[in-house]
C-alpha positions in Angstrom: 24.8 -162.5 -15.8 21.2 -162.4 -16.6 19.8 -158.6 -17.4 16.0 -157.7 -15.5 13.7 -156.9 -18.1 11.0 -154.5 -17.4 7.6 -154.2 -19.1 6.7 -150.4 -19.9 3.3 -149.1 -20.8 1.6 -145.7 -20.6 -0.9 -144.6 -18.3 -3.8 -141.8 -17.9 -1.9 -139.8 -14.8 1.6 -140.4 -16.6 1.3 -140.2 -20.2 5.1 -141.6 -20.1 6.2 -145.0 -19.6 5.7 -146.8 -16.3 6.1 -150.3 -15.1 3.1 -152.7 -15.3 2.3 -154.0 -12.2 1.0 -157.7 -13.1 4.8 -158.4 -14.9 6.4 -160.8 -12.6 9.9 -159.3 -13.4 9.4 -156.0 -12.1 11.0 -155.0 -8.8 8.4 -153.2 -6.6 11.3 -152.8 -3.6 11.0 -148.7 -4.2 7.0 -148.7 -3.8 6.9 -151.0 -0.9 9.4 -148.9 1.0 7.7 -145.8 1.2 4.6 -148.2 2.7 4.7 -149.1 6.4 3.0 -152.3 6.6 6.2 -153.5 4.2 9.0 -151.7 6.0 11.7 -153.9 6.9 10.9 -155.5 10.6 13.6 -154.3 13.4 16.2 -156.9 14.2 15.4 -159.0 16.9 17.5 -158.3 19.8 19.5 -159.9 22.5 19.7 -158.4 26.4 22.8 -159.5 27.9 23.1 -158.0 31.9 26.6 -158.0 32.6 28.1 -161.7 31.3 24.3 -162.7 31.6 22.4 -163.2 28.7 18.9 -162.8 30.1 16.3 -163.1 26.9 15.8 -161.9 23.7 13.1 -159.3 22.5 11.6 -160.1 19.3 9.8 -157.0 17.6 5.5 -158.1 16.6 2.7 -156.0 16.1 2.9 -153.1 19.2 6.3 -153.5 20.3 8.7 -156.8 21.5 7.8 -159.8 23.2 10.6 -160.9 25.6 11.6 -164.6 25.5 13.4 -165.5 28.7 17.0 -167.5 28.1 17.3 -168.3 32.3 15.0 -169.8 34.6 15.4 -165.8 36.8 13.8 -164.2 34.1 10.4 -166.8 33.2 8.5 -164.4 35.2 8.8 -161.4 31.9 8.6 -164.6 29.4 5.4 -163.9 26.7 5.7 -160.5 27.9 4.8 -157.7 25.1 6.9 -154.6 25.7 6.2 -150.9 23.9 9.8 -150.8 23.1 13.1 -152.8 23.4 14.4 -150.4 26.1 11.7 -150.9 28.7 12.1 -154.7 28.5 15.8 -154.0 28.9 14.4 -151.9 32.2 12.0 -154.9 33.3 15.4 -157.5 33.1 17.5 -155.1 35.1 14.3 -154.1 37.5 14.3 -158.6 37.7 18.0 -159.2 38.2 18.0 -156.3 40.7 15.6 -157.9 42.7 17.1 -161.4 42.6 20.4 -160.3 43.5 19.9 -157.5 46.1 20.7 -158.8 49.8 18.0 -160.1 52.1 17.6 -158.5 55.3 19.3 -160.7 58.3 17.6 -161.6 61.5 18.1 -157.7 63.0 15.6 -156.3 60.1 19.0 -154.3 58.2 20.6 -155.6 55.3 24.0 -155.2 54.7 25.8 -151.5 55.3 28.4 -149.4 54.1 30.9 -148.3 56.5 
């Protein structure tokens, strides 16, 4: 297996040895992860309601946009959402509302007796 080389040379502010940045070999990973504009983006995620898989919420810039997988959900589709949690809330808030029974010709909806 081939070994990583890594080009050394000193500096003013570290009189040791430190890796040259324009060496096309050297693995920045340990610099970029302490930056957050090149942190690892979260997963996209999948909300499921029950057996129903409504969407998916794909993290961008601000929070997750929510992509509708059912025609009941198209209303929260291109919908930008601070967190994945609150478009989880928005599908429920949705399925709720599509689901719950209609009031009948007296005015009341159905009753527990």
């Amino acid at each position: 297996m081939p070994q990583l080389q890594f080009a050394f040379a000193p500096s003013r502010s570290n009189p040791g040895l430190t890796p040259q940045l324009d060496d096309p070999f050297v693995d920045h990973l340990a610099g970029r992860a302490g930056n957050r504009l090149h942190r690892e983006p979260a997963p996209t995620r999948v909300i499921e309601i029950g057996e129903i898989t409504a969407g998916i919420a794909v993290p961008e810039h601000g929070g997750v946009r929510f992509f509708s997988s059912r025609r009941d959900f198209d209303p929260l589709d291109g919908t930008v959402f601070p967190s994945v949690e609150q478009a989880a809330r928005a599908v429920r808030t949705r399925f709720r509302a599509r689901t719950r029974p209609q009031a009948g010709p007296g005015g009341q909806g159905l009753r527990a007796v």
